[in-house]
C-alpha positions as a LaTeX table, in Angstrom:
\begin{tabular}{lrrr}
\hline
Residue & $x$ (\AA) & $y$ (\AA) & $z$ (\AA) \\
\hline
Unk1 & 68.82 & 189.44 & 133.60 \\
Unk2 & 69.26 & 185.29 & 133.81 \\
Unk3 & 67.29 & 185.16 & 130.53 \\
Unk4 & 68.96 & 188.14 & 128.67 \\
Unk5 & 72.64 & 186.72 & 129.52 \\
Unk6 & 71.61 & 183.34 & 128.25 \\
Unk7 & 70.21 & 184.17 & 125.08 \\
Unk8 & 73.33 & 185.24 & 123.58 \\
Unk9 & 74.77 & 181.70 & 124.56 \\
Unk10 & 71.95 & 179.83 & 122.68 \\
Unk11 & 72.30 & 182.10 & 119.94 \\
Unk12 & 75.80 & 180.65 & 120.16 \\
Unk13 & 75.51 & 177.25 & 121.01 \\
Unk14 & 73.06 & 176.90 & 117.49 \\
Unk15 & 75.70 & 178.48 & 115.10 \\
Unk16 & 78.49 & 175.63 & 116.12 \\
Unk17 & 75.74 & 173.34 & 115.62 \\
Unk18 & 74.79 & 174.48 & 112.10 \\
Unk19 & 78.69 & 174.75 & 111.48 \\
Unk20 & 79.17 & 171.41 & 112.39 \\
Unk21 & 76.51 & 169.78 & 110.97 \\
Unk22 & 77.46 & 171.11 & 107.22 \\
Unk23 & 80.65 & 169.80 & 108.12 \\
Unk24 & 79.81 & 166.62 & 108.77 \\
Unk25 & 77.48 & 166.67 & 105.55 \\
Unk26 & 79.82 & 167.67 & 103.25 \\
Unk27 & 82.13 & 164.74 & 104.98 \\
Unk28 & 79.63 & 162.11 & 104.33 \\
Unk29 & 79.14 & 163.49 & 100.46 \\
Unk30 & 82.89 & 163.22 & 99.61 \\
Unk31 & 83.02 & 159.47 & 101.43 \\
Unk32 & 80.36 & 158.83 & 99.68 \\
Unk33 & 81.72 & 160.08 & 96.49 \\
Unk34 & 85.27 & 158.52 & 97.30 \\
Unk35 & 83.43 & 155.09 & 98.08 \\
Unk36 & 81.86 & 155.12 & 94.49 \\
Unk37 & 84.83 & 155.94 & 92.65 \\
Unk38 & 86.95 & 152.81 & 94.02 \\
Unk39 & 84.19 & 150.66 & 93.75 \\
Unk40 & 83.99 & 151.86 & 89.95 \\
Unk41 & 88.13 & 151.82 & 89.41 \\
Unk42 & 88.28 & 148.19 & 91.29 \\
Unk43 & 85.18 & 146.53 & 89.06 \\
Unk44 & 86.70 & 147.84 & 85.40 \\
Unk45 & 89.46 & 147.44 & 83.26 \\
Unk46 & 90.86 & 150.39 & 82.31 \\
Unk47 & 94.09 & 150.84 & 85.17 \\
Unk48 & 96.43 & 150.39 & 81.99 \\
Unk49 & 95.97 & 150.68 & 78.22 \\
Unk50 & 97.94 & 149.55 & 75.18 \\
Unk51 & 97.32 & 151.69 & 71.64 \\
Unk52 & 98.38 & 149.56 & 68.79 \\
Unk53 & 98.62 & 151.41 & 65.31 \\
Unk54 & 96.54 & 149.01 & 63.44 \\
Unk55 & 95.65 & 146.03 & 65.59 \\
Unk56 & 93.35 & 144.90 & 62.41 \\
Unk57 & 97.08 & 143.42 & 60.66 \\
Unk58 & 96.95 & 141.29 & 63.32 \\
Unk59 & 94.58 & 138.67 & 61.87 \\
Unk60 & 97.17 & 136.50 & 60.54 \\
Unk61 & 98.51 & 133.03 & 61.59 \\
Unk62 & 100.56 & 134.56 & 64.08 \\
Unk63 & 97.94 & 136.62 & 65.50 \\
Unk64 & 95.28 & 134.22 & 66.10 \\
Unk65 & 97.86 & 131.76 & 67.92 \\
Unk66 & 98.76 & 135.10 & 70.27 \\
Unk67 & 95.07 & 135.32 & 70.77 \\
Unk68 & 95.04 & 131.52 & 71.40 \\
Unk69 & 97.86 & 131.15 & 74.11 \\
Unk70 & 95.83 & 134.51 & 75.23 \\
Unk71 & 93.08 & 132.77 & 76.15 \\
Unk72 & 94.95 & 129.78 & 77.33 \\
Unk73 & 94.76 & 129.16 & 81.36 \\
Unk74 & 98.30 & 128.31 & 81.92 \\
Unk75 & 99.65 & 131.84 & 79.86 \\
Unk76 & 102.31 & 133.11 & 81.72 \\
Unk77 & 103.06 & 136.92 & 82.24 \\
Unk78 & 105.16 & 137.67 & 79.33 \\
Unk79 & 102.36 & 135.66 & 76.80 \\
Unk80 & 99.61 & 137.40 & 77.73 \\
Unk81 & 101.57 & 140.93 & 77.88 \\
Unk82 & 102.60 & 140.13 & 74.51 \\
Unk83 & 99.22 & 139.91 & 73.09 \\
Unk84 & 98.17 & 143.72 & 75.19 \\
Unk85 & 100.92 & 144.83 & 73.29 \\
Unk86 & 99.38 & 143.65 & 69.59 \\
Unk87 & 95.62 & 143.98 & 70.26 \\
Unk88 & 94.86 & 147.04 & 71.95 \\
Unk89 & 94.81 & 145.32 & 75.17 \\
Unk90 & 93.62 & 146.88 & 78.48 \\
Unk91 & 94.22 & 145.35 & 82.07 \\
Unk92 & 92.56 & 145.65 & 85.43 \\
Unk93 & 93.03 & 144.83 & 88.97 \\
Unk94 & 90.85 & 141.41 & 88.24 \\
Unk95 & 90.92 & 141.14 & 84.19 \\
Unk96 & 93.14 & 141.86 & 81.03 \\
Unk97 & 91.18 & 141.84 & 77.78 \\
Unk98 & 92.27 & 142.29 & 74.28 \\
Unk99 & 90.75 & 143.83 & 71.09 \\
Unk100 & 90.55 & 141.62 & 68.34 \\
Unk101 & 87.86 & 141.18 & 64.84 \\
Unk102 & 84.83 & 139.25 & 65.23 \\
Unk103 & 85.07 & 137.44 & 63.01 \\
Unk104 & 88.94 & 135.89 & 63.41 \\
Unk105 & 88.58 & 132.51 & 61.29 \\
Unk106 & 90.99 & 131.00 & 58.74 \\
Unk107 & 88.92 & 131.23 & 56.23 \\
Unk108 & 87.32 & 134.94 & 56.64 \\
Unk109 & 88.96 & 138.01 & 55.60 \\
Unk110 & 89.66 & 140.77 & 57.88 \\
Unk111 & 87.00 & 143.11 & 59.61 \\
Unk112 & 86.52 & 146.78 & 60.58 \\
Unk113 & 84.27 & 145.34 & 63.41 \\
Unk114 & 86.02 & 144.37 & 66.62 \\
Unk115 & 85.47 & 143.29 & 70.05 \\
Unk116 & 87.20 & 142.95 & 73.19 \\
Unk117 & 87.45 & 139.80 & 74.97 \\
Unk118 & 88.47 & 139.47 & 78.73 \\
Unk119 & 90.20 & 136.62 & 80.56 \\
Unk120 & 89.47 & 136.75 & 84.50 \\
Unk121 & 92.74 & 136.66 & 87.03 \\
Unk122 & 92.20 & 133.93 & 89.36 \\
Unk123 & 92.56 & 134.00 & 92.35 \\
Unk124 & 95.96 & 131.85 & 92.41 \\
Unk125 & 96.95 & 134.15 & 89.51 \\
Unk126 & 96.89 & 137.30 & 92.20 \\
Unk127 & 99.16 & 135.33 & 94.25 \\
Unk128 & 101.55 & 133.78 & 91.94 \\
Unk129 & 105.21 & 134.50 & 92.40 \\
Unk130 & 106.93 & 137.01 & 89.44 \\
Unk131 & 109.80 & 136.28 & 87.86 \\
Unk132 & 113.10 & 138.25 & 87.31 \\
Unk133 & 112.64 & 137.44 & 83.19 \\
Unk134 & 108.57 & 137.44 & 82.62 \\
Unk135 & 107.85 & 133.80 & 81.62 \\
Unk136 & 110.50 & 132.16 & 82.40 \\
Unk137 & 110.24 & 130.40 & 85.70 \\
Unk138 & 114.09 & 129.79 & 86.47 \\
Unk139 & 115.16 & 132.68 & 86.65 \\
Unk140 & 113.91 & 133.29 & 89.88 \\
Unk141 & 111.80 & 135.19 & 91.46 \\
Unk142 & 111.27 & 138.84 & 91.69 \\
Unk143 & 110.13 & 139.88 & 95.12 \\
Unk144 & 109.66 & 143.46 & 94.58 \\
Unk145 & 107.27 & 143.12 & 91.92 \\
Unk146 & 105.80 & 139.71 & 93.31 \\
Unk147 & 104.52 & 142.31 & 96.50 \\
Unk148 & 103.35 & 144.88 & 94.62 \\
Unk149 & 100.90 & 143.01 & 92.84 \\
Unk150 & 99.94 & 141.08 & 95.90 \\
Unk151 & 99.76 & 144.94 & 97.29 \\
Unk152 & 97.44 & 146.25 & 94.47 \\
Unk153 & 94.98 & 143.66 & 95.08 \\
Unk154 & 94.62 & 143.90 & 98.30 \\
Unk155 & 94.53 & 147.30 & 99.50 \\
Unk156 & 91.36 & 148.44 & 97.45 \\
Unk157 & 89.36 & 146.02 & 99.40 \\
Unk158 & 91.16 & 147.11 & 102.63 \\
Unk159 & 89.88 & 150.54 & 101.72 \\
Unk160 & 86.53 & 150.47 & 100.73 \\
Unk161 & 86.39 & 148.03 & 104.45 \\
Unk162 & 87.41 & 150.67 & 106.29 \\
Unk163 & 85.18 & 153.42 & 104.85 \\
Unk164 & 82.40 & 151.44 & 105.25 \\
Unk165 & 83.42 & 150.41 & 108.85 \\
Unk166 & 83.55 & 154.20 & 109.39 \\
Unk167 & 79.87 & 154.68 & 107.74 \\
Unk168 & 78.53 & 151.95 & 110.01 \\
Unk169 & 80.19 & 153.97 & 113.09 \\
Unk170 & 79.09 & 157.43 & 111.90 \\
Unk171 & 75.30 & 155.63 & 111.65 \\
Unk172 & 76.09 & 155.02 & 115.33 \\
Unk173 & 77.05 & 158.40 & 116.10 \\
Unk174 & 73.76 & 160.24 & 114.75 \\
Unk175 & 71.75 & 157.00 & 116.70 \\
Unk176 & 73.53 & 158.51 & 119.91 \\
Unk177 & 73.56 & 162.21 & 118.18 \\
Unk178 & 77.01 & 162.31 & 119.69 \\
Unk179 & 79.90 & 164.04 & 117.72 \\
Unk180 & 82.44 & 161.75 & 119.56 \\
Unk181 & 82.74 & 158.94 & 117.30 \\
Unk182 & 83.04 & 161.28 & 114.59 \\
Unk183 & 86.82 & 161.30 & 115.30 \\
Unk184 & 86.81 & 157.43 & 114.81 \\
Unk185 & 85.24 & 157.90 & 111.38 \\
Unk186 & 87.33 & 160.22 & 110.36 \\
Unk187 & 90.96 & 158.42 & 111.33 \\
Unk188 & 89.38 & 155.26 & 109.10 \\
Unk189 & 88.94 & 157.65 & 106.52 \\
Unk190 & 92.35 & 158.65 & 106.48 \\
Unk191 & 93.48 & 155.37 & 106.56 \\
Unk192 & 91.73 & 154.05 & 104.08 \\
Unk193 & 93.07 & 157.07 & 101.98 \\
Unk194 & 96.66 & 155.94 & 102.83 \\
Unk195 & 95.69 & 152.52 & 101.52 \\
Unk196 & 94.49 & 154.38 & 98.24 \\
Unk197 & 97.23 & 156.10 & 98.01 \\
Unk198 & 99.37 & 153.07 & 98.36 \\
Unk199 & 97.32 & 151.15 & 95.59 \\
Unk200 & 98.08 & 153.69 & 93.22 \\
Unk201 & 101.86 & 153.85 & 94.37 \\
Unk202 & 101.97 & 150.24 & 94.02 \\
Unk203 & 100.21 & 149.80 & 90.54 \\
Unk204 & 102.55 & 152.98 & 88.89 \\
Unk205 & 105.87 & 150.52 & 90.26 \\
Unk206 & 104.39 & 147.44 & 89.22 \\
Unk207 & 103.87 & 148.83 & 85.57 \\
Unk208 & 107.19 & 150.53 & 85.43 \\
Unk209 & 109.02 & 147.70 & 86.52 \\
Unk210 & 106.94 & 145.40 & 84.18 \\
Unk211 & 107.66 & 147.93 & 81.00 \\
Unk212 & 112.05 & 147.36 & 82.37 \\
Unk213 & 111.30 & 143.78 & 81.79 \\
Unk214 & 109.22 & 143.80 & 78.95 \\
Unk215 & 110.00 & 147.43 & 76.75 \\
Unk216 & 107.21 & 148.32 & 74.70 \\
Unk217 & 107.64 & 147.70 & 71.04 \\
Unk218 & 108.05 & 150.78 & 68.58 \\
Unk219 & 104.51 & 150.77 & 67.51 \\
Unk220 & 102.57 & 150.25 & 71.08 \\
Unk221 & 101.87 & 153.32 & 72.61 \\
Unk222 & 101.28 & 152.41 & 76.67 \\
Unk223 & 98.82 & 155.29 & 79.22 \\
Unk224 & 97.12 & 155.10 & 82.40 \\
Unk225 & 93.10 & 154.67 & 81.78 \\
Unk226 & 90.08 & 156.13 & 83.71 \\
Unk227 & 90.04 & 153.54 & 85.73 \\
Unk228 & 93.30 & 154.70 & 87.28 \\
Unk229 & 92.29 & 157.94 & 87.19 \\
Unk230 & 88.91 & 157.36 & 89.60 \\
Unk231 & 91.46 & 155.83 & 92.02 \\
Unk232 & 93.61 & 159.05 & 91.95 \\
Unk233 & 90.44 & 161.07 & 92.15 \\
Unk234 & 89.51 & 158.62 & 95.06 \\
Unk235 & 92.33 & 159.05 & 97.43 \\
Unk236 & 92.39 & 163.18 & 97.98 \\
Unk237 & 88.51 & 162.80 & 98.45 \\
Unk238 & 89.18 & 160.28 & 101.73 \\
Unk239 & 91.62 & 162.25 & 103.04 \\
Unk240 & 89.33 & 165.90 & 102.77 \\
Unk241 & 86.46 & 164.05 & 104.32 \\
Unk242 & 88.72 & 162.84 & 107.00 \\
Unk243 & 89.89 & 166.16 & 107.69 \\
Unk244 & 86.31 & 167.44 & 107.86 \\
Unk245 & 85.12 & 164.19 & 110.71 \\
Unk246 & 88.14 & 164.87 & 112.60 \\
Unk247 & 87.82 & 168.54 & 112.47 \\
Unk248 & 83.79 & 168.90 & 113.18 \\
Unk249 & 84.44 & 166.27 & 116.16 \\
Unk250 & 87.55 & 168.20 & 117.95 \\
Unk251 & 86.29 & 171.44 & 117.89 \\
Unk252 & 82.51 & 170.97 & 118.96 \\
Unk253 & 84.35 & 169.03 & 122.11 \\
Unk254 & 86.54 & 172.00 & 122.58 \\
Unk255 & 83.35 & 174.38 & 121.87 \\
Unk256 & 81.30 & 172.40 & 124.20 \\
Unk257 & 83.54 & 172.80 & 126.90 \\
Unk258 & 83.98 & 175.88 & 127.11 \\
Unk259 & 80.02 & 176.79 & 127.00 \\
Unk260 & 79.64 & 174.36 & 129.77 \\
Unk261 & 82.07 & 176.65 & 131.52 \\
Unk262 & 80.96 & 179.60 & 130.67 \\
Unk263 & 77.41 & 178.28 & 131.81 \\
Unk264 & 78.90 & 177.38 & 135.11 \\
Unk265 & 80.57 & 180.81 & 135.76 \\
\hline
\end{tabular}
């Protein structure tokens, strides 16, 4: 009679584990997933694109000395936004690059061939103060956007920490094949999806404001890029596997419990 009544418990007891445990995989395959799609939209440079209708007129006098101050290390906001605007630009949370002929000398006529050429954000430059008129450095500064970039810089990195401080404590959880910490993983999960979320909130204000400042001309047609877009992607995908930790971890503890007390009784 002992043997019969407890059969149907360990019948029981191996369906929430199975349950679980497919939660907890499919968990780990969308952090894993959301963990490759920052990485991807933080290292390219597609957040924001410019479409020019023929970027090719621009290989004039004018539009080699664009691509010059460009290039330049002290180009302020409003030169280098200029030259996005001409020549196809694209920019990033580390780079902006520009599209421009290969071959851009005096003495050469235009090409069909182009290529894009990138110019690195420093460090300093992630920092630097905005301005309430792009480029010109009395008119003071403009706090809102000044934060926003700061913002966007940071919280991708604060992100993809805290899903990979939650991996390192979900590694510890199947070490002690405990569900427990489970719970942990999944609150840094959701945090780090509110830090997503907050990077792409930031980036959308930051280019809005910039555009208020700086209206794009006639001929410049302005769209998020893919790089955006993985960000986007990135945030929902932290938040469902969050759901899923938090979820398998609860209810197994709830579960558990009351096995162990119908065991007892």
């Amino acid at each position: 009679l002992s043997f019969s009544s407890s059969l149907p418990v360990q019948q029981k007891g191996a369906m929430m584990d199975n349950r679980f445990a497919t939660a907890l995989v499919i968990a780990c395959v969308l952090s894993l997933i959301s963990t490759i799609y920052m990485a991807a939209s933080i290292g390219t440079d597609f957040w924001y694109e410019y479409h020019t209708l023929s970027p090719a007129e621009n290989v004039s006098e004018a539009g080699r000395s664009i691509w010059e101050e460009f290039y330049s290390k002290e180009a302020d906001e409003k030169t280098y936004t200029d030259a996005l605007f001409r020549c196809n630009g694209t920019v990033g949370l580390w780079r902006r690059c520009i599209t421009v002929p290969k071959n851009s000398h005096w003495y050469s006529p235009p090409e069909a061939d182009m290529t894009t050429n990138c110019i690195s954000f420093s460090l300093s430059d992630q920092f630097m103060e905005k301005y309430i008129e792009p480029g010109n450095h009395n008119s003071g500064t403009d706090l809102n956007r000044t934060y926003l970039w700061r913002l966007q810089f940071l919280l991708p990195f604060v992100s993809i920490g805290l899903m990979c401080f939650g991996a390192l404590i979900g590694l510890c959880a199947c070490a002690c094949r405990s569900l427990y910490p489970a719970i942990a993983t999944g609150v840094l999960h959701f945090l780090a999806g509110l830090c997503t979320l907050g990077l792409v909130g930031c980036y959308v204000a930051g280019i809005e404001l910039l555009h208020k400042k700086l209206p794009l001309p006639d001929d410049v047609r302005g769209e998020f890029g893919w790089s955006f877009c993985l960000a986007c992607v990135s945030a929902p995908l932290q938040f469902m596997a969050a759901a899923l930790f938090i979820w398998a971890a609860r209810t197994n503890r709830k579960e558990f419990t009351l096995l162990k007390a119908y065991r007892v009784a």
